[in-house]
C-alpha positions, 0 to 999 in steps of 0.5 A: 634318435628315439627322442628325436622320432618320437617328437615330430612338430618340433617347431624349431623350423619356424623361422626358416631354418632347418637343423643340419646333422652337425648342430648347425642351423642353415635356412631353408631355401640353402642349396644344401637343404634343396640338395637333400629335398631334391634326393629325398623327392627321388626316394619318395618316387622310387617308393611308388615305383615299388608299388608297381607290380616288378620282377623280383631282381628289379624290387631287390635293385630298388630297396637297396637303392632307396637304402643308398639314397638315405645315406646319401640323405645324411651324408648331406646333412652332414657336412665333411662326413662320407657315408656313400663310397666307392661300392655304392657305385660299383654295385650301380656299375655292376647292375646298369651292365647287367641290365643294359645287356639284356636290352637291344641297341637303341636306334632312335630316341625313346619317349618316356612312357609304356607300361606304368611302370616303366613311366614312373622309372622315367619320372625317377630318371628326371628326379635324379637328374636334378637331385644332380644338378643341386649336388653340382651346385652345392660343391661348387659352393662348397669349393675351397672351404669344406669341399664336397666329397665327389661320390654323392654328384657320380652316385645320382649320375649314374644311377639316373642312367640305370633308372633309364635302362631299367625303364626299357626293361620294364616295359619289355617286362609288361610284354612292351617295347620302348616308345620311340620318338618320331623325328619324321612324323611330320606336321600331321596329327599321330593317333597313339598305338598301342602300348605293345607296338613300336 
């Protein structure tokens, strides 16, 4: 693995493929590689996420959130091998409860936006729903040949719904509400309100 780190322009890559964790050589453009890039583009929005300033709790969900996606990076990348089980999700579970009880019931549809925050949790929300679409695909390529185990398409599902339940609670974090949308605003032209209005 040291090696491996160590020795970044490998050139390998050259021709269009790419090396999987089992040895073998797959091009670039495959669903699976997209599946993989798709969770690794999620793990690289989570982290300017973390760059925002978050209530403890939330940071702590997140780390250990980015820590799951890199195992499910390798499960990927391995094909037939399971790293991402059953309590992956029930800690998701455990946290989209928690969380979506602090929040009121929704009325209307929201809007991505408010604080910064809570923005860029929406930008990770959409991330992860087309890291799930690809992982869709992916096992409906791999169907009656090496199956894909089904933890990696339910983790991405749920966790796109816990990124959109934390979004509203980080804009009630930075003193906020969630931005409805307006299904009767009509034609005419709506200035935007203040962040701490509804």
């Amino acid at each position: 693995m040291g090696n491996r780190l160590s020795k970044i322009a490998t050139r390998t890559g050259d021709d269009g493929t790419t090396g999987l964790g089992d040895g073998s050589r797959v091009r670039k453009d495959a669903v699976r590689i997209a599946a993989i890039g798709d969770v690794d583009e999620l793990n690289s929005n989570i982290g300017v996420l973390l760059c925002e300033t978050l209530p403890d709790d939330v940071r702590a969900a997140l780390t250990a959130i980015q820590h799951d996606l890199f195992d499910l990076g390798g499960e990927l990348c391995m094909p037939g091998h399971t790293i991402v089980t059953d309590a992956h999700l029930a800690r998701l579970d455990g946290w989209l409860e928690d969380y979506n009880g602090m929040l009121p019931p929704l009325k209307e549809f929201i809007l991505p936006g408010g604080s910064r925050a809570a923005a860029l949790a929406h930008v990770c929300r959409t991330v992860c729903r087309r890291a799930e679409r690809t992982i869709v695909e992916l096992g409906a390529q791999q169907e009656g040949s090496a199956p894909l185990a089904q933890t990696p398409r339910r983790y991405v599902n749920r966790l796109s719904d816990l990124l959109f339940v934390l979004a509203r609670v980080l804009n009630r974090a930075a003193g906020g509400n969630d931005v409805l949308w307006r299904h009767d605003r009509g034609q005419a032209r709506q200035e935007p309100e203040p962040f701490d209005n509804e």
